[in-house]
N, C-alpha and C positions, 0 to 999 in steps of 0.2 A: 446541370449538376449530374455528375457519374455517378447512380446509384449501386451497379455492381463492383467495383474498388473505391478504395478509401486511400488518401495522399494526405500529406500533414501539408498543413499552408492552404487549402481548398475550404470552400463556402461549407464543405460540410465539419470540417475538423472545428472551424467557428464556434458552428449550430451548437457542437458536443459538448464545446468550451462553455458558452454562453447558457445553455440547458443544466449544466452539471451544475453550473455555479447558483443558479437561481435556488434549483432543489434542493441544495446544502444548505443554500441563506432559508426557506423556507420552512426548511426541517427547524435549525437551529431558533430562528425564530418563536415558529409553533412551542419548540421546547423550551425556551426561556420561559416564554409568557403565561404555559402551565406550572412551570416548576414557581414560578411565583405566588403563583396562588393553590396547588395541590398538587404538594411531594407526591401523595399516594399515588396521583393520573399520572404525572411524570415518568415512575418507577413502572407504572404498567406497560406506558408506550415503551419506554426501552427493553422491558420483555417482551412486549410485541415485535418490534423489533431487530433483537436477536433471533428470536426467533425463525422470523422471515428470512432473516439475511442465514441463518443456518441451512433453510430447509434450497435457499437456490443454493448455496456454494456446495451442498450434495447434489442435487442436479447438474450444475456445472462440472460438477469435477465426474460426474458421471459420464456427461456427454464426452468431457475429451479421453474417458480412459474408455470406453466403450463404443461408439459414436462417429466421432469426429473421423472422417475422410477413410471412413470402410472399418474404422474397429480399432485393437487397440496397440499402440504402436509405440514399443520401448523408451525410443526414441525424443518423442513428446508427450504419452498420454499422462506419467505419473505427474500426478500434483505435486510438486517440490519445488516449482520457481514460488521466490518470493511473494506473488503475489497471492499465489495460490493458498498458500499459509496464509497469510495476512489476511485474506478473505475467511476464513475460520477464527482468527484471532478476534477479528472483528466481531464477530457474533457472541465469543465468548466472554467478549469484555462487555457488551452488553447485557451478556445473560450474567456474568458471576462479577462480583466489587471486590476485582484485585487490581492494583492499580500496576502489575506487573504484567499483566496482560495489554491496559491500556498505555503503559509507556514503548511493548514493541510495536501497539498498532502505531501511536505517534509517529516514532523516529521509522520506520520500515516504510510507514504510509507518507507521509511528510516530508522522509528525507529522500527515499527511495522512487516510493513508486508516484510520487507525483510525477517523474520523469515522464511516464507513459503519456501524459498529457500533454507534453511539448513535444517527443520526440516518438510516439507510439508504432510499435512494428505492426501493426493489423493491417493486412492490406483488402480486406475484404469489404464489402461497401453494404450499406443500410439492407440490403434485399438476401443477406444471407445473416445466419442464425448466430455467425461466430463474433457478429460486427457486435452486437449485441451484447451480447455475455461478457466481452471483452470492457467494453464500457461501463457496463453494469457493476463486474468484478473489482474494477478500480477507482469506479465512483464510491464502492463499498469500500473501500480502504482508503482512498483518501480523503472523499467524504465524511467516513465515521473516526480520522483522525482528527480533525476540524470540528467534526459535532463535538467531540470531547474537550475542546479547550475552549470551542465557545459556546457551549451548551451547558457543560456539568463541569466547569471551572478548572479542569487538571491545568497542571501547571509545571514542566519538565523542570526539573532540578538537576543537578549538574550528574550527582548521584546516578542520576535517572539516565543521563547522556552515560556514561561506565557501564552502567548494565546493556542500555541497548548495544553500544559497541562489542562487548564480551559475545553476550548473545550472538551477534551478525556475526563474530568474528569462529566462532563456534560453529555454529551453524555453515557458510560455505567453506571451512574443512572438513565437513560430512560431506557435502554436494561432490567438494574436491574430489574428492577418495574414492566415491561413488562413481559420478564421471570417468576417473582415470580406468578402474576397473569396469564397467561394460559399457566405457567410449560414447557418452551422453554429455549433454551440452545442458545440465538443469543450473537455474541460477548463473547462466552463460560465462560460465568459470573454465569450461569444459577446452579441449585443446580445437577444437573445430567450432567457433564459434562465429557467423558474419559479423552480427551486434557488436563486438567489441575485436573486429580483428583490425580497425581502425589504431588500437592501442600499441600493435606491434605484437614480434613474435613470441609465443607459448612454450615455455613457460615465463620466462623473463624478455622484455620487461609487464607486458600486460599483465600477468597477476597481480604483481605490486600495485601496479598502477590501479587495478581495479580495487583493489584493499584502497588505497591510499584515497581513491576516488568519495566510495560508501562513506569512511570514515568522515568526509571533507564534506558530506551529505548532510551527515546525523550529525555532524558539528553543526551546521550552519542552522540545522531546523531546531536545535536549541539554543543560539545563542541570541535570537530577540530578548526570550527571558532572563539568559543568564545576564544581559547588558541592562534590563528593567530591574532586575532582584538589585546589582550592584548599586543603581542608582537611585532607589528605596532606601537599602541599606546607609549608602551616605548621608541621604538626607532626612534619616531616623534623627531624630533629639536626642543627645546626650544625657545620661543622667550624673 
């Protein structure tokens, strides 16, 4: 096992897979089994929590704007990818009961960034700091999109799918504008991007395609329920 680089498909990408998965089921677990018997503990571990997960996603975001590979570098240190966000959303939907918080950790963490899981850019291996953080950051996103649907019962309604769209859709024509204007690659929208120059040439067609992609994302990670709601709905009793 290559402990200084990290490759998807390798005994260690497994480990991540098989690790992340345990400590989500464990988490959710723990929390079912308190919430059953005392909301009060319940509601404390999830300010516990947030909290935690607040106090790393400033550390992290500190390291990459400060830190990371001699200091701070236009280029990648600002926290603006998606995930970066989502790891603060995270904490915020822990700490405050808005459920608009928790439907863009949903669809961001669930449709989005579980990507990183299959197809993860980090090439760095177990023996450096960033292998870590990277894992960490989107265990916390997609982990805490998972704790909330089978932890504390959310449940995406279609409604729910319209706003995260808006939202996404909203949100990378900032990144857009941004990018274009001081030639940054945040939320890999950007006209120099590896990640996604697979999709063809910038502007057309890879933006669409990446629009139409996301979209095709936050579709699918709500449509288990919307296809459960409709088949409830039929087999309601008439009155």
């Amino acid at each position: 096992m290559n402990l200084d680089t990290f490759e998807k498909g390798t005994l260690t990408h497994l480990l991540v897979l098989v690790v992340s998965t345990v400590v989500v089921g464990l988490l959710v677990f723990a929390q079912r089994r308190v919430r059953s018997k005392d909301h009060a503990k319940a509601d404390r571990f999830r300010l516990a929590a947030g909290i935690a997960i607040l106090v790393f996603e400033i550390a992290h975001n500190a390291y990459w704007l400060f830190f990371r590979e001699g200091g701070f570098n236009l280029q990648e240190s600002l926290p603006l990818h998606f995930c970066d966000i989502s790891g603060l959303i995270a904490a915020a939907a822990l700490l405050l009961p808005d459920r608009r918080l928790v439907t863009i950790l949903y669809f961001w963490g669930v449709g989005l960034s579980s990507t990183a899981f299959i197809i993860p850019v980090v090439t760095e291996g177990p023996v450096h700091l960033v292998f870590w953080t990277f894992w960490m950051s989107h265990l916390i996103i997609v982990g805490g999109a998972v704790f909330f649907v089978l932890a504390e019962g959310y449940r995406p309604e279609f409604r729910d799918l319209l706003f995260a769209l808006a939202v996404t859709t909203g949100y990378v024509l900032c990144l857009l504008a941004l990018n274009i204007a001081i030639g940054t690659n945040y939320g890999y929208v950007g006209k120099v991007s590896e990640p996604t120059a697979f999709l063809g040439a910038w502007p057309f067609p890879r933006l669409p395609l990446l629009f139409l992609g996301g979209a095709l994302l936050e579709t699918a990670a709500w449509l288990p329920f919307g296809i459960m709601s409709h088949v409830r709905t039929r087999k309601a009793p008439r009155p």
